[in-house]
C-alpha positions as CSV (number, residue, x, y, z in Angstrom):
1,X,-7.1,28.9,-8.0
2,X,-3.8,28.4,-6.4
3,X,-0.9,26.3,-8.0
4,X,-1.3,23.7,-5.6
5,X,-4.6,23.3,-6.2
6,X,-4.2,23.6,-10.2
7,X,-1.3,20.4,-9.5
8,X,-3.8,18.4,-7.9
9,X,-6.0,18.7,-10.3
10,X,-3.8,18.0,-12.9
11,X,-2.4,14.9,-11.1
12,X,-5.7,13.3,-10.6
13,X,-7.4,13.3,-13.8
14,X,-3.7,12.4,-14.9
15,X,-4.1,9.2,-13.2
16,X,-7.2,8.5,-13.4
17,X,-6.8,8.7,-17.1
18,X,-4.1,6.3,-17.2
19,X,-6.1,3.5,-14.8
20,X,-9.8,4.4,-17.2
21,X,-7.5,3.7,-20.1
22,X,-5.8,0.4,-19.0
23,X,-8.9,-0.9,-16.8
24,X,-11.4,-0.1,-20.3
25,X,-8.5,-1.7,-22.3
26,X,-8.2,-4.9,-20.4
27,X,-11.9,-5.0,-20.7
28,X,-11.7,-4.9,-24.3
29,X,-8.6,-7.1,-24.8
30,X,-8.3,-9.8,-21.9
31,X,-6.3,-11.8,-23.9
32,X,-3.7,-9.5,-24.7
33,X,-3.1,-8.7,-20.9
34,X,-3.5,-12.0,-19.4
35,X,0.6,-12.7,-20.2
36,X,1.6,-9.9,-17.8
37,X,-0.2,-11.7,-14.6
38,X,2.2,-14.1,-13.1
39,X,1.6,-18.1,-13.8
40,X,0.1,-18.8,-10.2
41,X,-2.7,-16.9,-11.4
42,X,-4.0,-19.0,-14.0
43,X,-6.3,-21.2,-12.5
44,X,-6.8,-19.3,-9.2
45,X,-9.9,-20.0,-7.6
46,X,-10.5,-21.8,-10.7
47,X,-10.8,-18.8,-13.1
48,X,-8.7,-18.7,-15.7
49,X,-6.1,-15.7,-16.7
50,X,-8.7,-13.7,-18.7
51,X,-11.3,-13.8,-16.1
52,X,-9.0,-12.0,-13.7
53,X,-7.9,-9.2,-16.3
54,X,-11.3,-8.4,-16.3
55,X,-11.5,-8.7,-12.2
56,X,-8.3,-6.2,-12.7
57,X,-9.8,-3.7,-15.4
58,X,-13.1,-3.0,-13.8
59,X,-11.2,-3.0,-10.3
60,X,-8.7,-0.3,-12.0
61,X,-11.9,2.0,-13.7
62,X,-13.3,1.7,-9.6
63,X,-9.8,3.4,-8.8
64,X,-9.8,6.1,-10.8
65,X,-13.7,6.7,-10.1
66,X,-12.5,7.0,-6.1
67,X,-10.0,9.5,-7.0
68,X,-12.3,11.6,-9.3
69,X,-15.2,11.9,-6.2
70,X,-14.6,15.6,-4.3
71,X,-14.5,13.9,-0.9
72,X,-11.2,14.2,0.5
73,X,-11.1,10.3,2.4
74,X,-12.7,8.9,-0.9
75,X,-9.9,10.5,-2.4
76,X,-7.6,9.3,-0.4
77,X,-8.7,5.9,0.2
78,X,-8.5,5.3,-4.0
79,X,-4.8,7.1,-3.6
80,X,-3.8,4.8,-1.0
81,X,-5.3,1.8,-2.7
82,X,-3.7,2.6,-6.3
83,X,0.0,2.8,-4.0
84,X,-1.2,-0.7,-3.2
85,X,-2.3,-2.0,-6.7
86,X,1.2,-0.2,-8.1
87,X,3.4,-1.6,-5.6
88,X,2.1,-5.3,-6.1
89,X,2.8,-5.0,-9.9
90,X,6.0,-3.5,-9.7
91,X,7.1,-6.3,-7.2
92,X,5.7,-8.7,-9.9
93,X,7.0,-7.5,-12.9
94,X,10.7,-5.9,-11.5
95,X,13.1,-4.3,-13.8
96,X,12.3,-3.0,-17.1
97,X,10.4,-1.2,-19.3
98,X,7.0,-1.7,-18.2
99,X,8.3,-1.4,-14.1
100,X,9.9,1.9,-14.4
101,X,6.7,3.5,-15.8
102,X,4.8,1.8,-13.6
103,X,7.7,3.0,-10.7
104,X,6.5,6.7,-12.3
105,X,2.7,6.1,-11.8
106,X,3.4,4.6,-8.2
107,X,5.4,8.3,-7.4
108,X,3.1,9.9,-8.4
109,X,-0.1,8.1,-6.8
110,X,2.5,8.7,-3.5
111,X,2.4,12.7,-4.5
112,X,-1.4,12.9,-4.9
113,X,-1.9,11.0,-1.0
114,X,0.5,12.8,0.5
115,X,-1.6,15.9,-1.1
116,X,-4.8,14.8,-0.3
């Protein structure tokens, strides 16, 4: 195997780690996550904070599935949609700790599309 091929591999089961991680942990602690989504979306559609973390959680262990499946526009499609998911929460949460890894994770989501 080449090096470009050993990168990709090693950039998608990076990611899809990190979304399996945080999509199982939202899963198993709503609570704890439902302070990052902004205030509008308590109450949305009449579902309160924790119903949507676990809207976001299964939604983010779909993502990584896409991105795992050997079919290069499966792949792609999950790539693109986790530059979506990335760029929405970076926009919500700005600055700071949690925005510049998640400013790292959107990079590198861009690297695997544009590899893909």
């Amino acid at each position: 195997m080449n090096r470009k091929g050993l990168s990709l591999i090693f950039l998608i089961c990076g990611l899809a780690f990190v979304f399996v991680w945080f999509g199982i942990d939202k899963l198993v602690h709503p609570t704890i996550w439902s302070g990052f989504l902004p205030l509008w979306m308590d109450g949305f559609l009449g579902y309160p904070n924790t119903a949507w973390i676990l809207v976001i959680g299964c939604l983010e262990i779909l993502f990584a599935i896409l991105i795992l499946i050997p079919v290069r526009h499966v792949r792609q499609a999950g790539a693109a949609i986790i530059c979506l998911h990335l760029a929405g929460i970076i926009w919500q949460v700005g600055w700071n700790d949690i925005g510049v890894r998640d400013i790292g994770l959107f990079m590198s989501s861009v690297a695997l599309l544009c590899l893909l």
